[in-house]
N, C-alpha and C positions, 0 to 999 in steps of 0.2 A: 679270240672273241672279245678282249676288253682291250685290245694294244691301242694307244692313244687315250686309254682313261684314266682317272685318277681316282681313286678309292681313297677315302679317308675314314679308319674303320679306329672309330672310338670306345675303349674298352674302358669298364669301369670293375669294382670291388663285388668279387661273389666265385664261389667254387667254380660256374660254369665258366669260367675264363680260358679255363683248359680246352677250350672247343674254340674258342677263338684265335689261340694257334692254328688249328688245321683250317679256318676260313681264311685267313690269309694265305697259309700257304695255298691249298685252292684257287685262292685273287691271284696267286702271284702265279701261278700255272695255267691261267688265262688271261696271261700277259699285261694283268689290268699293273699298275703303277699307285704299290701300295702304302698309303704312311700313317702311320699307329699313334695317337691321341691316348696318353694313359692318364687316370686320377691314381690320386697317390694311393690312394686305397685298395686300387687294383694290382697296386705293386706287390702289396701283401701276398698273392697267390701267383702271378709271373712274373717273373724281371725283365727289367725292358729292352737287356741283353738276349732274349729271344724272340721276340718280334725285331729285334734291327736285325738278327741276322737270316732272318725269315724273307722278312720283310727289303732286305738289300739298303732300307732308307734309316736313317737317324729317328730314333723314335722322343715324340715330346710330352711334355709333362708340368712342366712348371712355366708359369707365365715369366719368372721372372730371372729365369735361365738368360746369360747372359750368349747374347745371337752371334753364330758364325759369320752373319751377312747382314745385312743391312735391313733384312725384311722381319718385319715384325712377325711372330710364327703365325698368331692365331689367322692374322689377316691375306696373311701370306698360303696358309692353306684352306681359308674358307673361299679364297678367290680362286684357286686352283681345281677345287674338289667338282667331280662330277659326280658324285652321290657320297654321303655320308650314311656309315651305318652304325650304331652303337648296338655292340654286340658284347657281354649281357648287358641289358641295361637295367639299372636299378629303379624303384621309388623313385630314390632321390633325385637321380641328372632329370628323369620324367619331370616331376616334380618342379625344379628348378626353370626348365627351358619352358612349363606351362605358364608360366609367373614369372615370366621374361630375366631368372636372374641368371646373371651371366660372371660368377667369381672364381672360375677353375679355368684350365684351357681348353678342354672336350666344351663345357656349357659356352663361353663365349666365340671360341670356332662356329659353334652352330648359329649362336644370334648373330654373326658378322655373315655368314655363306648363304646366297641363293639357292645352293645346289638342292637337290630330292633329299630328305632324313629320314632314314629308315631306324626304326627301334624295335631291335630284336629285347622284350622284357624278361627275365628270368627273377623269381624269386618264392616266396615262402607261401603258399595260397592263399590265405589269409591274408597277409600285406598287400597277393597281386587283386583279392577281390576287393578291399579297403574300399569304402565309395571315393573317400579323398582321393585316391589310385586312380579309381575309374573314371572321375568325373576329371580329373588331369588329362587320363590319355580321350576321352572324348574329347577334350577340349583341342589338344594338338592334331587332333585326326580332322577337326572341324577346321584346321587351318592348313591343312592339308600336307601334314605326315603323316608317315606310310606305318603300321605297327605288323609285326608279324605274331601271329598268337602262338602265347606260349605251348608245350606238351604237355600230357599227362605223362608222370612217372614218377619213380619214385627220387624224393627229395633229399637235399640235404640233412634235411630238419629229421627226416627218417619216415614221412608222410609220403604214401603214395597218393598223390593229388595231380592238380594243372598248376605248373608252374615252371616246369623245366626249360629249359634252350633248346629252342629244334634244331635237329640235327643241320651240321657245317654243308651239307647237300641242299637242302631244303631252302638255307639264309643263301646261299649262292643265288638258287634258283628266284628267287625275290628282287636279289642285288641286278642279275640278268635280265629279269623282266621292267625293270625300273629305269635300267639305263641305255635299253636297246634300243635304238633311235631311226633301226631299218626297220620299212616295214612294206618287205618288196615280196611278200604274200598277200598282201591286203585281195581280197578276192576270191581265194583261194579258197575249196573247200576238202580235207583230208579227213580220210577216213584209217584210222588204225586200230590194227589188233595187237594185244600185249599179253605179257603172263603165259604159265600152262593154262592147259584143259585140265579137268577131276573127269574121270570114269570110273562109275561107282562097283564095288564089287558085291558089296551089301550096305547096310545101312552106316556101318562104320567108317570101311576101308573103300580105297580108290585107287585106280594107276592115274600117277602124273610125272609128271619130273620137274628140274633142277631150274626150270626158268624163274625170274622173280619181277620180271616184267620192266627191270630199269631202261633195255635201248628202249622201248615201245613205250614207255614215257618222258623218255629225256628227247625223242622225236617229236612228240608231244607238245611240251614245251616249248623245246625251241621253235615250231611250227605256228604255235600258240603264238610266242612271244614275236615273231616276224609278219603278225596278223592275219593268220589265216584264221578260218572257223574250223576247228578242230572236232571228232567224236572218236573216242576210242571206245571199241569192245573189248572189255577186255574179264581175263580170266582172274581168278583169286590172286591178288595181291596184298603186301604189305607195302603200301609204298602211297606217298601224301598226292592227292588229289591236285594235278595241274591247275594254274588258274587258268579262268576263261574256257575252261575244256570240259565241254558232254559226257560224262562216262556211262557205258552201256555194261554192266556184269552179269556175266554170265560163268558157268559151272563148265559143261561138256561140250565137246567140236561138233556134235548136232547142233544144240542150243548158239554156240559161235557162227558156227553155216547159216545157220534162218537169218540169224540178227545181219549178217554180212552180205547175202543173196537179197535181203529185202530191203536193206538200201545203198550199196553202193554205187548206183545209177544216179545218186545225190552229190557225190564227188566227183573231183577232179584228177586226184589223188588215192591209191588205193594202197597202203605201206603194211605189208601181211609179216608182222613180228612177234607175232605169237608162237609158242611151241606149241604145237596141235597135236593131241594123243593120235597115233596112227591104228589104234587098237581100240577098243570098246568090248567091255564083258556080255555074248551071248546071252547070258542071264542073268539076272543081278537078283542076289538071296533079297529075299524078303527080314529076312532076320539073320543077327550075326553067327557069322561063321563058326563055331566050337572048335574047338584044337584036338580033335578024336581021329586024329589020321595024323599020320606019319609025313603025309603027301597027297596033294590034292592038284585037279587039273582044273585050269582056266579054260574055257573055251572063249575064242577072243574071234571078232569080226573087224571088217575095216570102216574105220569113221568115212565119212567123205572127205574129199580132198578139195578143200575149202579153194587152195590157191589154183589149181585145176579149173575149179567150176567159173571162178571170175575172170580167169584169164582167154575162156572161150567165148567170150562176151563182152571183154573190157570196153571194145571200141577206141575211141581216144583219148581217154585216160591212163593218165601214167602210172605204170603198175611196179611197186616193189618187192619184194623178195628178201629174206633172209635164208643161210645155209649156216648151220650147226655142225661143223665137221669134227670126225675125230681123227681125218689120212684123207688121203688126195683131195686135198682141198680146193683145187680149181676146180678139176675134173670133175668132181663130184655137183659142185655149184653151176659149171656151165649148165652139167645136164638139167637140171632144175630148169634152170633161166629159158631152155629152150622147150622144154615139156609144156612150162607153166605161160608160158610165154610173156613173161617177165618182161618191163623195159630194162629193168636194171636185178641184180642181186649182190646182198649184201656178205660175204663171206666169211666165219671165222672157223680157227682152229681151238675149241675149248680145250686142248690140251695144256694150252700155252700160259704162262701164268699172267696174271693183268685181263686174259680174253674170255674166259669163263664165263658160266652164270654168277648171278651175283654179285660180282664186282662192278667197281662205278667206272673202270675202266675197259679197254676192249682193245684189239689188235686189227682191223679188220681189210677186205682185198673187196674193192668194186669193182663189179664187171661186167659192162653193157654189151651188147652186139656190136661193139668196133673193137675191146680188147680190155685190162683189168687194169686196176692203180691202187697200189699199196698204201696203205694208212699204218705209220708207227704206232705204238701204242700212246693214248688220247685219253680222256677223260670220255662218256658217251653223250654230253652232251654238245664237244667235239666234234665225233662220229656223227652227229645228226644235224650239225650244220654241213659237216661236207657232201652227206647224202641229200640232204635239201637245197643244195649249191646246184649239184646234179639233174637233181628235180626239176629246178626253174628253166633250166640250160632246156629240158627236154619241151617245156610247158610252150616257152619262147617259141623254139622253135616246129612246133604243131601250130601255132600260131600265125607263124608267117609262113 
């Protein structure tokens, strides 16, 4: 997804530094072409013996490092860099790069590069609300860098506030949208479901399962970021709000059917990645259940079959599919693909580890009505370029 880019991912001094290892390795797991920018201060919490070896590149630091080559470093990788990101960034480099000064090699890298600068801020809540702070990063944002807001959590300082480093997922997904440069969805309008369903059994308790909705937002995303107009319905999530993208929430695969029956006819696109309860409680108590039995029975009816009901009506719309398997995982998927009438289905085996819920990675087997193509195991927002590679293959060709 990044091969042919150059990431110049500038770290500075703060505990969250620790998370800037795994954004690189991430960079460097989408083949971006990463080189590490460190202040001395940041040395305090990682050496820079771990981002070179992450990282594959010589990491720099001192301006006055004597050069292997001829190229002066700052200059040499503010001309290179397709996006900068300073990841945590303090007050201070803020601070500095607002008020043009340029005395370290991270601050003067940036005032030498055209490239896009991203400032991931991480610090004490206090410091990040400081009006000094603020009226810094308005001013950098007024000249057009990119700021990612920090998180709520709990802090160094022992505060649970906003101030944290958003997670190495989240800075990727900024870093990708900033420097994707295709946008051969422009047009395009996709409609996806994500997450479980909740079916309530009473006011407390519900049946759901294990999904957490990351392919059906890293779809999203990358959907998002390749310019389409995106809407997702999607079920209970913990998971940060794509840019550019609609969210529809909803609770129960009734509530998901209505939202999905009454407008898919607006897409082009219709990518069904949600785990939809296949069960729904006959009755649902009024009040909580008491633990006065030993054993107690559910009586369960069937939701509707969301991918069923749109597949009888898609028209020319390119329909997707996902299969959740636990054993015969083709077989099991064809049947889907042909029931639901699917143009494509997306396959996995959550036994397998990497391809589960939950994780940001996946293993997965596509397989359209000509035959199936195996995907090693990917990152999913990976998996969701290559299924939207697929997608456009199909769109083209309805077209002509």
């Amino acid at each position: 997804m990044l091969k042919g880019k150059t990431v110049v991912v500038g770290v500075c001094g703060g505990i969250a530094t620790y998370k800037t290892v795994e954004i690189v390795s991430k960079l460097k797991k989408l083949n971006a072409d990463v080189n590490v920018i460190m202040t001395e201060n940041s040395k305090e919490f990682v050496t820079p013996l771990t981002f070179r070896s992450i990282s594959n590149n010589s990491v720099v630091s001192d301006m006055f490092e004597e050069p292997s080559n001829y190229n002066i470093k700052h200059i040499s990788l503010a001309h290179k860099a397709d996006i900068i990101l300073i990841a945590p960034a303090t007050a201070n480099i803020i601070g500095k790069i607002a008020n043009g000064i340029a005395d370290d090699m991270l601050s003067t890298t940036v005032m030498a590069s055209k490239a896009k600068v991203i400032f991931a801020p991480a610090m004490n809540v206090n410091m990040y609300e400081n009006k000094i702070v603020q009226d810094n990063i308005l001013r950098l944002k007024s000249l057009g860098y990119i700021f990612i807001e920090p998180e709520t959590g709990m802090l160094a300082c022992g505060v649970y506030d906003k101030g944290r480093l958003p997670e190495p997922e989240s800075i990727i997904n900024h870093v990708l949208n900033s420097i994707n440069d295709r946008l051969d969805m422009e047009n395009i309008k996709v409609l996806i479901t994500a997450g479980p369903t909740r079916e309530p059994i009473d006011p407390i308790r519900y049946i759901s399962n294990h999904s957490s909705g990351k392919m059906g937002y890293s779809i999203a995303n990358v959907a998002s970021r390749r310019g389409a107009s995106v809407v997702i319905v999607s079920g209970p999530v913990n998971i940060d709000k794509p840019q550019n993208v609609k969210i529809i929430n909803v609770n129960t695969a009734i509530e998901m059917h209505r939202e999905v029956m009454s407008r898919f006819q607006n897409f082009d696109v219709i990518i069904m990645a949600a785990a939809v309860a296949d069960y729904r409680c006959t009755r649902v108590a009024d009040k909580k259940i008491k633990k006065d039995y030993d054993e107690i029975t559910l009586a369960l009816e069937r939701n509707p079959d969301i991918a069923y009901d749109v597949g009888k009506i898609k028209g020319k719309r390119v329909f997707v599919g996902f299969s959740a398997e636990t054993d015969h995982l083709i077989e099991n998927a064809d049947k889907k693909l042909q029931k639901k009438n699917f143009d494509l289905i997306v396959a996995n085996d959550v036994t397998k580890e990497g391809a589960g819920f939950n994780a940001d990675t996946n293993i997965v087997t596509i397989i359209d009505k000509k035959g199936t193509i195996d995907l090693p195991l990917m990152s999913k927002n990976c998996v969701a370029e290559e299924i939207l590679n697929r997608v456009l293959k199909m769109i083209n060709k309805n077209e002509n």
